[in-house]
TIFIDREN-122245 format. One record per residue (C-alpha): x, y, z; residue number from 1; chain. Coordinates in steps of 0.02 Angstrom, whole numbers, plus 32768, in hexadecimal, padded with zeros to 4 digits. Example, Ala and Ser with C-alpha at 12.3 -4.5 7.8 and 13.67 -1.06 7.14 Angstrom:
TIFIDREN-122245
+------+-------+------+-----+----+
: east : north :   up :   i : ch :
+------+-------+------+-----+----+
: 8267 :  7F1F : 8186 :   1 :  A :
: 82AC :  7FCB : 8165 :   2 :  A :
+------+-------+------+-----+----+
***
This chain:
TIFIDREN-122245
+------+-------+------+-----+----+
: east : north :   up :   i : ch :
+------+-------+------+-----+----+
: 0923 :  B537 : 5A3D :   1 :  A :
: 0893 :  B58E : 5A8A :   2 :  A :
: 085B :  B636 : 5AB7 :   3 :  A :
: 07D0 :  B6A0 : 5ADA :   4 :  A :
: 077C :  B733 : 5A84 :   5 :  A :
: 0718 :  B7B6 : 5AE9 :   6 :  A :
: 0691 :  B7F6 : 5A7E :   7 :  A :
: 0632 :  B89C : 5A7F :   8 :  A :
: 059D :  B883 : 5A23 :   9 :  A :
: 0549 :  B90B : 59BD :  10 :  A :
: 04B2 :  B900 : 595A :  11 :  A :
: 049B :  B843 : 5962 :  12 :  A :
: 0461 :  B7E6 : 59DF :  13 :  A :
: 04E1 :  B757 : 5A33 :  14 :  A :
: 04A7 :  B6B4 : 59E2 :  15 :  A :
: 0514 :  B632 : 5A0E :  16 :  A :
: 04E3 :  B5B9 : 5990 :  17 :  A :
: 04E9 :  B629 : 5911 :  18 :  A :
: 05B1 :  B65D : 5948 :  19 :  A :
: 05E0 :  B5A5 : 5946 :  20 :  A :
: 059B :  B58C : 58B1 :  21 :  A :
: 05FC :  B618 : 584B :  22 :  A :
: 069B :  B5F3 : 58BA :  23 :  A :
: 06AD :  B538 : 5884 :  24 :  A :
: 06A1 :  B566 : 57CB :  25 :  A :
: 0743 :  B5B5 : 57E4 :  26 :  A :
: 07D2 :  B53F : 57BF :  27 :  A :
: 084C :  B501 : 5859 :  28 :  A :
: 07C2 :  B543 : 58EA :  29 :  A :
: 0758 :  B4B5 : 595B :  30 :  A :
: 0710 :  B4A7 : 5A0C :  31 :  A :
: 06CC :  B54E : 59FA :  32 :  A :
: 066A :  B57C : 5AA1 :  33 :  A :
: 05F5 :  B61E : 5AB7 :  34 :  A :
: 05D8 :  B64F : 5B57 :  35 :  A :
: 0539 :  B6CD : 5B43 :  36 :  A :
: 0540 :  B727 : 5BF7 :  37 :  A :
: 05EF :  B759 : 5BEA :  38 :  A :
: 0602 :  B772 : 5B36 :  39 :  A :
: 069B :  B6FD : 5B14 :  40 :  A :
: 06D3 :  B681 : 5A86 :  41 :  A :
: 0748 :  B607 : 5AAA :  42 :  A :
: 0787 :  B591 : 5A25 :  43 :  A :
: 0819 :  B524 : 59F3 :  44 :  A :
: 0882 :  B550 : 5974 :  45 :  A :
: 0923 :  B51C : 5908 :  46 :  A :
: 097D :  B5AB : 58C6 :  47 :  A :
: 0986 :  B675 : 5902 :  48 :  A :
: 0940 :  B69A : 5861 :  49 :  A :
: 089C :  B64A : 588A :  50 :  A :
: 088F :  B6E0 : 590A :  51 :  A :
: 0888 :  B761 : 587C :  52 :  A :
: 07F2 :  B714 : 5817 :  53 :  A :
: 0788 :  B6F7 : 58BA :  54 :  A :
: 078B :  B7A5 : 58E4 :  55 :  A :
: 075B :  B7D9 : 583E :  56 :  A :
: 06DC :  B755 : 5831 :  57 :  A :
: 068B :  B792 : 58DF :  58 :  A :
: 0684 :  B84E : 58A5 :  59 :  A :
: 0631 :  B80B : 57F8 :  60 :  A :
: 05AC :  B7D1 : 5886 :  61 :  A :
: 058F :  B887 : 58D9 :  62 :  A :
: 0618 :  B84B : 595F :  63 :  A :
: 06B9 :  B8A6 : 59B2 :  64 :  A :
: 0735 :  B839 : 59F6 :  65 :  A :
: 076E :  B8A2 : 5AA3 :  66 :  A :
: 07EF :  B848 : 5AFA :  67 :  A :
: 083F :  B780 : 5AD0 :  68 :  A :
: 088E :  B71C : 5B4A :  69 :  A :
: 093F :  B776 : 5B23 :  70 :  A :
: 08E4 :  B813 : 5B5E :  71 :  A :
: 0871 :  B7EB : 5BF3 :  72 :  A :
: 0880 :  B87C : 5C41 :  73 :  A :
: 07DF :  B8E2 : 5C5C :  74 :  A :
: 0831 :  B987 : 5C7C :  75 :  A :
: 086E :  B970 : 5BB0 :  76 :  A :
: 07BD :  B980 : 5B6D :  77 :  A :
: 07A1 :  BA00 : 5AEC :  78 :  A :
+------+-------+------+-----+----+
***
């Protein structure tokens, strides 16, 4: 499966390569893609619980995740 984090970043600058990095340490996650300008992660991924330990690993990094591709709706932001 796939889907797509939008990411608020905080203190820490977007660095793509550094995301990538961190995200394929993390068991049953590949193709991870960072798209800079818009501040989305998209990645594959093989079980729903995957989804849980991404998010945490992303606010370990000084990053929110704001919206995922079950909840692409810009009116929803926080």
């Amino acid at each position: 499966m796939r889907t797509t984090f939008e990411i608020q970043h905080t203190a820490h600058e977007l660095n793509a390569k550094e995301i990538v990095e961190r995200l394929l340490t993390l068991k049953n996650i590949y193709n991870v893609e960072v798209d800079i300008n818009d501040g989305l992660i998209s990645f594959d991924y093989t079980q729903h619980t995957v989804l849980d330990r991404v998010r945490k690993e992303l606010m370990n990094m000084g990053f929110y995740v704001i919206n995922d591709t079950q909840h692409l709706n810009k009116n929803m932001k926080p």
